[in-house]
DRENNUTOR-835033 format. One record per residue: y, z, x of N, C-alpha, C in turn; residue in three letters. Coordinates in steps of 0.1 Angstrom, whole numbers, padded with zeros to 4 digits, always signed. Layout:
BEGIN
    n_c2    n_c3    n_c1   ca_c2   ca_c3   ca_c1    c_c2    c_c3    c_c1   residuo
       Y       Z       X       Y       Z       X       Y       Z       X       ala
...
This chain:
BEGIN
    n_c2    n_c3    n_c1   ca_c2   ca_c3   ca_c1    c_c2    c_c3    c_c1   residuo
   -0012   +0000   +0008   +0000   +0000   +0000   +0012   +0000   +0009       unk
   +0026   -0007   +0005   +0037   -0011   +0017   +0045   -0006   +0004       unk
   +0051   +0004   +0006   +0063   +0009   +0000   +0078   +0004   +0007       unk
   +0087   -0004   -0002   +0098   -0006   +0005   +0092   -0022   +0009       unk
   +0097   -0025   +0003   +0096   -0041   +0003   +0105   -0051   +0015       unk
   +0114   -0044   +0014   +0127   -0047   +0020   +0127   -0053   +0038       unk
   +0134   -0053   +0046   +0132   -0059   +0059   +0123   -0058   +0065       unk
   +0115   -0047   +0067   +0102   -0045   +0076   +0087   -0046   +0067       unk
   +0094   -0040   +0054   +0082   -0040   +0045   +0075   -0055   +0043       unk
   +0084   -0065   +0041   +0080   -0077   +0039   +0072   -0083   +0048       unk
   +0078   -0077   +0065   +0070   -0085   +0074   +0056   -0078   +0075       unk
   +0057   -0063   +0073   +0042   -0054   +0073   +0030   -0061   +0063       unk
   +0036   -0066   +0050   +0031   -0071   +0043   +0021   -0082   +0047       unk
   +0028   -0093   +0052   +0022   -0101   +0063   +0014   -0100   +0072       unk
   +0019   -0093   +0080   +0012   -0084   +0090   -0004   -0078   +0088       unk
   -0006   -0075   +0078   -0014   -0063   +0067   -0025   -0076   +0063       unk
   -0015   -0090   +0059   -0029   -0099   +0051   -0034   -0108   +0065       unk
   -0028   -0108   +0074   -0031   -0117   +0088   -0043   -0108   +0096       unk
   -0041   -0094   +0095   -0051   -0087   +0104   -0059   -0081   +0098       unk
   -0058   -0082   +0083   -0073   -0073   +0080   -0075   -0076   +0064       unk
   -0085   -0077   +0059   -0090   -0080   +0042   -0087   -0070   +0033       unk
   -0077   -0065   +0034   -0073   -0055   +0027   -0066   -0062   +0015       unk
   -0067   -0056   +0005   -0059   -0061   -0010   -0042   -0050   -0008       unk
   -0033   -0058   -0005   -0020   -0055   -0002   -0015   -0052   -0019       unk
   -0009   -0039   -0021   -0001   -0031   -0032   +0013   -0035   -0023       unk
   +0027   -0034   -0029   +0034   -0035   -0029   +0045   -0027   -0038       unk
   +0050   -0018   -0036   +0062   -0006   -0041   +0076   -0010   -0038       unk
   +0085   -0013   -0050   +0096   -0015   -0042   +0105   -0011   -0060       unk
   +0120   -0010   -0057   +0125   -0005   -0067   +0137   -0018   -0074       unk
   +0135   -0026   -0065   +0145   -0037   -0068   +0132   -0049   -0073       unk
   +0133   -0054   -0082   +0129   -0067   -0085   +0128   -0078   -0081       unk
   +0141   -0081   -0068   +0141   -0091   -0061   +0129   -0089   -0048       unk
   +0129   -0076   -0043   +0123   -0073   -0034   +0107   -0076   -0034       unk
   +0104   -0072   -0043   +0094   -0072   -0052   +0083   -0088   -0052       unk
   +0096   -0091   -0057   +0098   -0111   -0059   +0092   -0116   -0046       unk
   +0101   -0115   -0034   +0094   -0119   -0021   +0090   -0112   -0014       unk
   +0080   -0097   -0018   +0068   -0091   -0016   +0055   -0105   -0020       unk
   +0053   -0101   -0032   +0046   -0116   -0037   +0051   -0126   -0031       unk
   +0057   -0135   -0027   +0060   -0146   -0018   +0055   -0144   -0010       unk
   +0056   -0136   +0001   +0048   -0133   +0016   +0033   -0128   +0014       unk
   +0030   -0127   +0000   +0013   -0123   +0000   +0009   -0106   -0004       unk
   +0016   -0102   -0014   +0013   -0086   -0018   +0003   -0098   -0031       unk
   -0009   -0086   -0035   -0016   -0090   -0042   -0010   -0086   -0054       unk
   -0006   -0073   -0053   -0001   -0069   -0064   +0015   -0060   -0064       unk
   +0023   -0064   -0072   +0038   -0061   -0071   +0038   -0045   -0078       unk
   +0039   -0038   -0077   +0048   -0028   -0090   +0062   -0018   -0088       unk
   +0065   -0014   -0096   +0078   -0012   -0097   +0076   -0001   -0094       unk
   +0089   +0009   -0083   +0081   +0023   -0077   +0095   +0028   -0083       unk
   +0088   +0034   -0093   +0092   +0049   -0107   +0087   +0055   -0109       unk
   +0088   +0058   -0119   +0081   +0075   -0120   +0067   +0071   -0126       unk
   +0067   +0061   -0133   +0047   +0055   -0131   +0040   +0050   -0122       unk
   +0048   +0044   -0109   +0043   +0039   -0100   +0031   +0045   -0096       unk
   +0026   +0060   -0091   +0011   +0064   -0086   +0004   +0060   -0099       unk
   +0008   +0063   -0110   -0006   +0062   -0121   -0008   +0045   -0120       unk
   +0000   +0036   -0120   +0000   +0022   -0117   -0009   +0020   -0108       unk
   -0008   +0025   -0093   -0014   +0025   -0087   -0027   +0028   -0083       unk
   -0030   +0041   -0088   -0043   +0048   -0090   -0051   +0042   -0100       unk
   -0049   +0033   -0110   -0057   +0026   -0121   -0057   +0012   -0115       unk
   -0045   +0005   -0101   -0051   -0005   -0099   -0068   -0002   -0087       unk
   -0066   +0009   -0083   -0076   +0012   -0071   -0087   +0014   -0080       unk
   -0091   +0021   -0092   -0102   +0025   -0100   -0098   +0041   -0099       unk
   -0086   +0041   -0098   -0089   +0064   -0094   -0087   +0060   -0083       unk
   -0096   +0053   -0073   -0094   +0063   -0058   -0084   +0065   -0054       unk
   -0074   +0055   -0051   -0059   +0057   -0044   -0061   +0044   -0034       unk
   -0046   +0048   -0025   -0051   +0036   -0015   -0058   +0041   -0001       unk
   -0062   +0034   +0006   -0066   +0038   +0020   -0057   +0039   +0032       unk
   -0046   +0031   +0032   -0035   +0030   +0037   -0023   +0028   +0031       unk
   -0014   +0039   +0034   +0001   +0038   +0027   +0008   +0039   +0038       unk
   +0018   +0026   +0036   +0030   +0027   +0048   +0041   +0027   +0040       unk
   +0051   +0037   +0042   +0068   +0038   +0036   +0074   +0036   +0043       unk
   +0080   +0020   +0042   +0092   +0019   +0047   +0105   +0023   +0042       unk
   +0107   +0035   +0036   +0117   +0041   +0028   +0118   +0054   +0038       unk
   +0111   +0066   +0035   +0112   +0073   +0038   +0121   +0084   +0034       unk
   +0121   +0083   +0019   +0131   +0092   +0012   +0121   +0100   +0001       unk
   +0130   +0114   -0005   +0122   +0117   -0015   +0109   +0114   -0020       unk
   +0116   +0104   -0032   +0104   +0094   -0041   +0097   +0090   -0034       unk
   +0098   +0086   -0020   +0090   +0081   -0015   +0078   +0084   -0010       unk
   +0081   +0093   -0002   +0066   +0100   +0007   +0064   +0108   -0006       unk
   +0065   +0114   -0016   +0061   +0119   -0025   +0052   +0109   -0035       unk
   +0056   +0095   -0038   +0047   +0085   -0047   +0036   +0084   -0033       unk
   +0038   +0081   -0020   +0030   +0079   -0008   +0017   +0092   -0008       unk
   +0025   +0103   -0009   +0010   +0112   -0011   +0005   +0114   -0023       unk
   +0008   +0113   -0032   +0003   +0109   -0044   -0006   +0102   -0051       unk
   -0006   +0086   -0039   -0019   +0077   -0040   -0027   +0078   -0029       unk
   -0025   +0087   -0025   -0034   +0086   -0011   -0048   +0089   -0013       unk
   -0056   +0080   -0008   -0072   +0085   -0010   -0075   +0094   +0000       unk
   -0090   +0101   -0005   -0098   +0106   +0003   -0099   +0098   +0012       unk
   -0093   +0109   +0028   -0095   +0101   +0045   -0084   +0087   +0048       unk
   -0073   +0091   +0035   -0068   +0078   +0039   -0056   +0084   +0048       unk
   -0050   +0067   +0054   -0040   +0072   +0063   -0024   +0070   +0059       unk
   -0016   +0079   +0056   -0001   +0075   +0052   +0010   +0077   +0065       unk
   +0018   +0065   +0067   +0024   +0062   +0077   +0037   +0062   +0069       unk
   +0042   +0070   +0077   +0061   +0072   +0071   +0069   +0064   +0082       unk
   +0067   +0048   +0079   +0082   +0043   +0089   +0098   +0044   +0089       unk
   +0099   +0049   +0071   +0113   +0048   +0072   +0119   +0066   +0074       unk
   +0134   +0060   +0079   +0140   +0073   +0085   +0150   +0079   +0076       unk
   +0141   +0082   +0060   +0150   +0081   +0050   +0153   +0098   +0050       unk
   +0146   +0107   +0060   +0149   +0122   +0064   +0139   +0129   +0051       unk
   +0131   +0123   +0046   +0123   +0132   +0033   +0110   +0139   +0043       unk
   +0103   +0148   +0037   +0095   +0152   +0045   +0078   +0152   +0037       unk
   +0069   +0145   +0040   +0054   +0151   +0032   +0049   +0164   +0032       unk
   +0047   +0173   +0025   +0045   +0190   +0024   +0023   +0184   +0027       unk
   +0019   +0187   +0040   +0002   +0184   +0043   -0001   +0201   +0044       unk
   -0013   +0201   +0042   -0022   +0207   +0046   -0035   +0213   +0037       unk
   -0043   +0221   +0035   -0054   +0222   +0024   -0050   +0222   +0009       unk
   -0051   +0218   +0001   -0048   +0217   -0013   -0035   +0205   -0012       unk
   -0027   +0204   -0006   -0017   +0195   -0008   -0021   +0181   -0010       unk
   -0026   +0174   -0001   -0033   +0165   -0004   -0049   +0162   -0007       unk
   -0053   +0150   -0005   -0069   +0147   -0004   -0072   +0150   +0008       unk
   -0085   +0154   +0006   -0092   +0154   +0016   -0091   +0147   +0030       unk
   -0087   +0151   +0044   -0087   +0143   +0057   -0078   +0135   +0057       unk
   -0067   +0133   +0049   -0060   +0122   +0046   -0050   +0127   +0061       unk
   -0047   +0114   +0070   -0041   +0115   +0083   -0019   +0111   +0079       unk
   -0022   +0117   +0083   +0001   +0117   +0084   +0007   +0115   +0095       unk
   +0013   +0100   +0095   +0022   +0103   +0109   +0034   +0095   +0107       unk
   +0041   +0099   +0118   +0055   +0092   +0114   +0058   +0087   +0132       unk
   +0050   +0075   +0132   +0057   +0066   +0143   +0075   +0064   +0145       unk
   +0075   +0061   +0154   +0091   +0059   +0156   +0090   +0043   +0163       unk
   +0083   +0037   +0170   +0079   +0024   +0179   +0067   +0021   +0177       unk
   +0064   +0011   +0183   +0048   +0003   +0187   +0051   +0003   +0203       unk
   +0039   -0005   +0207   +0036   -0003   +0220   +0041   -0018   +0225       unk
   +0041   -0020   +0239   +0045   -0034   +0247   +0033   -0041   +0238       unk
   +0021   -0038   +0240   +0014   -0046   +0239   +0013   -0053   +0226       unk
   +0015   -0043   +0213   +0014   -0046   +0201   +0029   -0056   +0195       unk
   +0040   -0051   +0208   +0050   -0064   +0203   +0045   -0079   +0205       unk
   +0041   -0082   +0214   +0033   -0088   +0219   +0022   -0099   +0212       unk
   +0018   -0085   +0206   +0012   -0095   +0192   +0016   -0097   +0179       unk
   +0027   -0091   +0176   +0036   -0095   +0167   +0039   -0106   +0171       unk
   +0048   -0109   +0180   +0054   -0124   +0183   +0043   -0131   +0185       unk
   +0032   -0132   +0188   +0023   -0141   +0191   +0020   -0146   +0175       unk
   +0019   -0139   +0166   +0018   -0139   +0149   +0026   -0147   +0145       unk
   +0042   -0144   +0150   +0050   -0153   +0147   +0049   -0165   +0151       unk
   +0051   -0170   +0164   +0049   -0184   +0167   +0042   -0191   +0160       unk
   +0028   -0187   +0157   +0017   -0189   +0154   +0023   -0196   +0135       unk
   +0031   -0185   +0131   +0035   -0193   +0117   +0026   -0180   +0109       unk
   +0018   -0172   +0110   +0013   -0162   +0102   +0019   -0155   +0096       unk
   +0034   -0150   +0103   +0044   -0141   +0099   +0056   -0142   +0105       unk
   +0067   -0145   +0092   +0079   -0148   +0094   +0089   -0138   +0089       unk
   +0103   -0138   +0089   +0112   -0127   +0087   +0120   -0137   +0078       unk
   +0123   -0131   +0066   +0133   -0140   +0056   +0144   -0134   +0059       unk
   +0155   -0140   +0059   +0172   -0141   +0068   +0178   -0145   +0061       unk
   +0193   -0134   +0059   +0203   -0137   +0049   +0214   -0139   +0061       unk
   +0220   -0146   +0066   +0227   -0147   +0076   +0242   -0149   +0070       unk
   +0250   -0142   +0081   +0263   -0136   +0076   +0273   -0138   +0092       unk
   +0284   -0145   +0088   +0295   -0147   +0096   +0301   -0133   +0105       unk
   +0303   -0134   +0117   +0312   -0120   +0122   +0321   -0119   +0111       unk
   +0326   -0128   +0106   +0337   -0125   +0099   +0334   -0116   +0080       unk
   +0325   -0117   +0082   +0314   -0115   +0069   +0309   -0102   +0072       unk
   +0307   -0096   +0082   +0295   -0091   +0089   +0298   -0070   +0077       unk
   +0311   -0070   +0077   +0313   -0057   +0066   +0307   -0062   +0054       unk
   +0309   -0072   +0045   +0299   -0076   +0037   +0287   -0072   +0039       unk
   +0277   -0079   +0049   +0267   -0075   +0051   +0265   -0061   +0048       unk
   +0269   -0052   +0058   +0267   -0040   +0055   +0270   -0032   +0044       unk
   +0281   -0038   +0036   +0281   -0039   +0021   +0266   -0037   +0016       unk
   +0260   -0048   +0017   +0250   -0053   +0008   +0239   -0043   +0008       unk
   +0238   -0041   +0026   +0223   -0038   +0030   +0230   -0021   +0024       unk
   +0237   -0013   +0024   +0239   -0003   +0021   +0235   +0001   +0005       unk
   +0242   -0010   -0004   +0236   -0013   -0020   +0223   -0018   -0020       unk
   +0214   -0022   -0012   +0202   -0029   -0013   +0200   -0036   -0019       unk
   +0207   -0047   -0012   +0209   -0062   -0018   +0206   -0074   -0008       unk
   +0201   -0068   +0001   +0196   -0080   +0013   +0181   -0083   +0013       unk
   +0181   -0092   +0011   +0166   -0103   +0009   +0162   -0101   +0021       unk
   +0154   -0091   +0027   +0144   -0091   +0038   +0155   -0087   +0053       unk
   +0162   -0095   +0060   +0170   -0087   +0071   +0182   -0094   +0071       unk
   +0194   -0088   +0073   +0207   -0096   +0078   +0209   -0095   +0089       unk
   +0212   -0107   +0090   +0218   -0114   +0107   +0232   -0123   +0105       unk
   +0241   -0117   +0115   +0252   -0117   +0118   +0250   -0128   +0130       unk
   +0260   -0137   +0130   +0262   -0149   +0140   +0274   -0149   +0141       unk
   +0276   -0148   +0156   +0295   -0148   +0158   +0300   -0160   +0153       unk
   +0290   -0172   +0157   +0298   -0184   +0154   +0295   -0190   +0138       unk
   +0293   -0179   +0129   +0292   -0182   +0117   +0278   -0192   +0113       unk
């Protein structure tokens, strides 16, 4: 499951159907986001509110998911995140939205693993860009003039940027 659809979420998405046969869930709270989740290959889209775990939990059969990555990292988030989490699954908090997951006996399921990376490794950039070249996984780009470039941050602050903004001096 990729919570946070938005600039990293979309490419994890990717990432998620190129390295492994996993059936990709997709959480996002904007519609558009959502939109080009499905575009880049989420099997399934749903809207992350306050039914989103039961959504989730009846698309799995009950179990939950086996992997949840939050590119949010707020509240709602790591909270809908431990919520679907199956027995032994692993929930990955990428975003630095300051929320915290409350782990340990009774909080969650069973073995369920928690971590909150900050990087990847040389190696594993490595193979991201090799992904890319390759055409497996690409970054959708709303590109924005220096002169634009407050706009931008307008946008991405209201969460309104289609996947990442990039600023070009020369427009």
């Amino acid at each position: 499951m990729v919570i946070g659809t938005g600039g990293l979420g979309h490419v994890a998405i990717q990432l998620l159907r190129a390295l492994t046969p996993a059936r990709v869930v997709a959480l996002d709270v904007n519609v558009d986001k959502l939109r080009l989740a499905g575009e880049v290959g989420a099997h399934e889209v749903v809207l992350s509110d306050g039914n989103a775990a039961a959504a989730v939990r009846a698309l799995t059969g009950g179990l939950g998911a086996e992997a949840v990555f939050d590119f949010v990292g707020a509240e709602p988030t790591v909270r809908t995140a431990g919520a679907v989490a199956a027995v032994e699954a692993d929930v990955t908090i990428v975003g630095i939205g300051g929320a915290a997951l409350p782990v340990g006996f009774g909080t969650m399921p069973f073995e369920v693993s928690v971590t909150a990376p900050y990087w990847g490794s040389r190696g594993e950039l490595i193979e991201v860009l090799d992904l890319a070249r390759s055409g497996a996984v690409w970054v959708h780009t709303e590109t924005y003039s220096l002169d634009e470039a407050p706009l931008a941050y307008e946008r991405l602050h209201a969460g309104k940027i289609d996947g990442r903004a990039v600023i070009l001096p020369n427009g």
